[in-house]
C-alpha positions as CSV (number, residue, x, y, z in Angstrom):
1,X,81.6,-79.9,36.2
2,X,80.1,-76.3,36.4
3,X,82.5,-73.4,35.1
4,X,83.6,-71.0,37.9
5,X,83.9,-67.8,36.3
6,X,86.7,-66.0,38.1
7,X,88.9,-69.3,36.7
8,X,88.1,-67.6,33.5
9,X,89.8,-64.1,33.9
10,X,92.7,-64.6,32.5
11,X,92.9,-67.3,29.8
12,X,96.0,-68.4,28.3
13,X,95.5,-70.4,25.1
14,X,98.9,-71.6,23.8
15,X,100.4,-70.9,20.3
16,X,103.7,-72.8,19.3
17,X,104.6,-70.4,17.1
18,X,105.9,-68.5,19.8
19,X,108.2,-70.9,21.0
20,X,112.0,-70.0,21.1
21,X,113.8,-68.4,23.4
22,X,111.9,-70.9,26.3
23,X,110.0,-74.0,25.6
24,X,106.2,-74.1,25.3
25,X,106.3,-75.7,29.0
26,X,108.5,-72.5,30.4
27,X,105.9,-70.3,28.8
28,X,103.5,-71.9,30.6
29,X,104.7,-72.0,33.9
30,X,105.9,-68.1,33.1
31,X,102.1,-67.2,32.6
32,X,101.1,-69.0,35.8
33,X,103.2,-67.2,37.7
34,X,102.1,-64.2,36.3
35,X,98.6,-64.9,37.1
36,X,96.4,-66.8,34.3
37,X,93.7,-68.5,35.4
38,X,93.2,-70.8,33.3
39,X,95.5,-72.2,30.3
40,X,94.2,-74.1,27.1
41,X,96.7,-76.2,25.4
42,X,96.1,-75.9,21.4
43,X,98.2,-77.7,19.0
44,X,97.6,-78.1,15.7
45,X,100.5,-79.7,14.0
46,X,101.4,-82.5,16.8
47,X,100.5,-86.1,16.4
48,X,98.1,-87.4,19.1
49,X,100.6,-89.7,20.7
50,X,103.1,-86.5,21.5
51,X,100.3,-84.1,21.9
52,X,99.2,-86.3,24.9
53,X,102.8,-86.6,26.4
54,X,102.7,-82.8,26.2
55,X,99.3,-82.1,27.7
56,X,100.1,-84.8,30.6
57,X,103.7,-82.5,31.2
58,X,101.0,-79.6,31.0
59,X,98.4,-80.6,32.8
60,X,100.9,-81.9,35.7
61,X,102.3,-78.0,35.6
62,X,98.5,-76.7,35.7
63,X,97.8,-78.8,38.5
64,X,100.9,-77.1,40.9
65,X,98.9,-74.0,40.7
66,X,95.9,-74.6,40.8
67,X,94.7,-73.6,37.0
68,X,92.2,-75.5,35.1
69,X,93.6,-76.9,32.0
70,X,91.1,-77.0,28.5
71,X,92.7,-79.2,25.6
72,X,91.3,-77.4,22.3
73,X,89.5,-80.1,20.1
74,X,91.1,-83.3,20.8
75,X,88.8,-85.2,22.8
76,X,90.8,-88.3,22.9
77,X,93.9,-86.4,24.5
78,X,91.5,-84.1,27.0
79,X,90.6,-87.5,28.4
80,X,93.5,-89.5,28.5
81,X,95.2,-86.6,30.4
82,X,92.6,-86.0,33.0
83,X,92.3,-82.4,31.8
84,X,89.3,-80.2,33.4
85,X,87.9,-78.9,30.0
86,X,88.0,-79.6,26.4
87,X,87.1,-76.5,24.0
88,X,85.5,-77.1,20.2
89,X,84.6,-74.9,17.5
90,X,81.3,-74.6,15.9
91,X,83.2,-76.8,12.8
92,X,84.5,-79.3,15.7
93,X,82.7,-82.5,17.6
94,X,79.1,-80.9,18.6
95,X,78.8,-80.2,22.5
96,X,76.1,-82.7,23.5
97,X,78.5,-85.6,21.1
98,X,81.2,-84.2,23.2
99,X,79.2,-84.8,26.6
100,X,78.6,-88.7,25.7
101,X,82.0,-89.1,25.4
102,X,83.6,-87.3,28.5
103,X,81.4,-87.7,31.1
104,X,79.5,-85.2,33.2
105,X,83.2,-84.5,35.4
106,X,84.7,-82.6,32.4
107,X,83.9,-78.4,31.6
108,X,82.9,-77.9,28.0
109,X,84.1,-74.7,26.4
110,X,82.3,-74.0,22.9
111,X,83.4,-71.0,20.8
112,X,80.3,-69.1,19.6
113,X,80.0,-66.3,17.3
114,X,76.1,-65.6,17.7
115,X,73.7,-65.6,20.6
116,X,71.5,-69.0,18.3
117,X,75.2,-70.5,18.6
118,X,75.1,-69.1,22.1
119,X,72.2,-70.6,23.5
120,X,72.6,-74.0,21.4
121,X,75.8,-74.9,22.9
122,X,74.5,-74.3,26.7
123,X,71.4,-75.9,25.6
124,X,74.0,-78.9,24.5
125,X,76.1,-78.9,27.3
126,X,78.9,-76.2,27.6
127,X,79.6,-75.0,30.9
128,X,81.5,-71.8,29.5
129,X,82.1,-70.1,25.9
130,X,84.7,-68.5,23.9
131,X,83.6,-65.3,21.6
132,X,84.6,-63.6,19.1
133,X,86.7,-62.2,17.2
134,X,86.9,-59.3,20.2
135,X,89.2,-57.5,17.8
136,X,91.0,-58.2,14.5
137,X,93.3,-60.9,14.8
138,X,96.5,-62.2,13.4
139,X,96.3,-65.4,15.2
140,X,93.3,-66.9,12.7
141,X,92.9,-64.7,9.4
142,X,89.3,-66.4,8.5
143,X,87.8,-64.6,11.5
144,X,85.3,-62.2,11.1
145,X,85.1,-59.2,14.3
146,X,82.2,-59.8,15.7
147,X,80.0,-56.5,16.3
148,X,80.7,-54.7,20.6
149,X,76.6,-55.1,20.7
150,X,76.5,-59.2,19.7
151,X,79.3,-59.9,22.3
152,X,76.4,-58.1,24.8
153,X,73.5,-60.0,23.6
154,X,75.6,-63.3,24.5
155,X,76.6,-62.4,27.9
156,X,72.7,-61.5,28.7
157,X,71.4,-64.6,26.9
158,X,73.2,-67.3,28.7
159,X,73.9,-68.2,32.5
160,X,77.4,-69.5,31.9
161,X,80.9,-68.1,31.7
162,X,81.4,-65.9,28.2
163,X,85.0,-65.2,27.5
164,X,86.1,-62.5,24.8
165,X,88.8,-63.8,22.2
166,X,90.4,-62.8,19.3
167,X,92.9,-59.4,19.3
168,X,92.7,-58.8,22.9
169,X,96.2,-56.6,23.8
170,X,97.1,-54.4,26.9
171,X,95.5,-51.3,24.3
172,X,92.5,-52.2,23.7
173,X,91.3,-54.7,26.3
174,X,89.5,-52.0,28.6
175,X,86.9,-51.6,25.5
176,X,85.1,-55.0,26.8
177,X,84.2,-53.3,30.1
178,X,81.0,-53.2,29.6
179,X,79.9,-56.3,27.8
180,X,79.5,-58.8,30.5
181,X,82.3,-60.6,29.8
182,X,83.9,-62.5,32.7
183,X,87.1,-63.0,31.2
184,X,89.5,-62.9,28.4
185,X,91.4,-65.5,26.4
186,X,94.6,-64.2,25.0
187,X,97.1,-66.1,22.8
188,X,99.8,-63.4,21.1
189,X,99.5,-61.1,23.5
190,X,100.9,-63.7,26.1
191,X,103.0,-65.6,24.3
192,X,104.3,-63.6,22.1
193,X,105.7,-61.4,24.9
194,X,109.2,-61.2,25.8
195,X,108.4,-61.2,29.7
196,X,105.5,-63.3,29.5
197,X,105.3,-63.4,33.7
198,X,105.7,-59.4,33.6
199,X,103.0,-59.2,30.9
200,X,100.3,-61.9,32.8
201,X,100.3,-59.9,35.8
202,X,99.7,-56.6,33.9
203,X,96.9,-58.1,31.7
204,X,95.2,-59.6,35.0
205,X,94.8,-56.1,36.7
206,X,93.0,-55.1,33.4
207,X,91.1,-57.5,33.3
208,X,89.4,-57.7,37.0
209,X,89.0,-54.4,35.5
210,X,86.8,-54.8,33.1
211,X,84.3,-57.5,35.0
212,X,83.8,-55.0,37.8
């Protein structure tokens, strides 16, 4: 399955530790109705048997609007759930291993933090990538920033769908104009918000911004 890009403007990639006031499944919905494109359920703690319940209650939710859901690194769920993508880190399953096991139906997402990592996953199989850090992040401390110029050496090296990740916030998101970037993939800055809807729809007019 080929990547469209405009599915990847506004990326929502889930973070339990946010959860609270609503349950992970309200936040969802919330940022759908707000406008993300696209939603990638991460989980981290969960045992596979309730992490697939959650990504079929997910994916079902995804589905009513018309959203592509990613599952990030479990294989096993992304398949069993009928999910559209499955995303990996360069430390996770390697793309083409990934490909033998889901099919040619399935999007790849790889996270890549230099154009050789770039043009190795595409040349593997990923119909779309994740890079960064954009900015400093709280989200994952072991992340180095990648340098504004790298993030443009991507995005002209490969004919697939690069999205920015890592600190993205309403403040400094119109910094990637300019890149090549067709989208952003935003965890805190979602979820973490007490409107999430209010906050989607504000971060997806800045973002068609910055892929002008």
């Amino acid at each position: 399955m080929k990547c469209d890009k405009h599915t990847m403007l506004l990326y929502a990639v889930t973070d339990r530790a946010w959860v609270g006031e609503q349950t992970l499944y309200q936040q969802v919905e919330s940022a759908l109705k707000g406008g993300a494109t696209c939603v990638q359920l991460r989980e981290k703690q969960l045992g596979d048997a309730e992490f697939l319940q959650e990504a079929i209650q997910i994916h079902g939710l995804c589905q009513q609007y018309g959203v592509p859901l990613f599952i990030n690194d479990n294989v096993d769920v992304a398949v069993k759930c009928h999910a559209e993508g499955i995303h990996v880190g360069q430390s996770d399953m390697a793309a083409a291993k990934v490909r033998e096991r889901v099919g040619e139906d399935m999007m790849i997402g790889v996270s890549a933090h230099t154009v050789q990592e770039a043009l190795d996953a595409v040349a593997h199989g990923a119909d779309c990538l994740g890079v960064g850090a954009a900015f400093a992040t709280h989200t994952k401390e072991d992340v180095n920033v990648l340098p504004r110029q790298t993030l443009i050496d991507i995005c002209n090296a490969v004919d697939v769908p690069v999205v920015a990740i890592g600190g993205i916030h309403k403040d400094n998101i119109l910094q990637l104009r300019g890149t090549g970037v067709d989208g952003v993939a935003l965890v805190s800055a979602i979820f973490g918000a007490k409107d999430i809807e209010a906050e989607c729809r504000e971060l997806k007019a800045l973002s068609e911004q910055i892929v002008e």
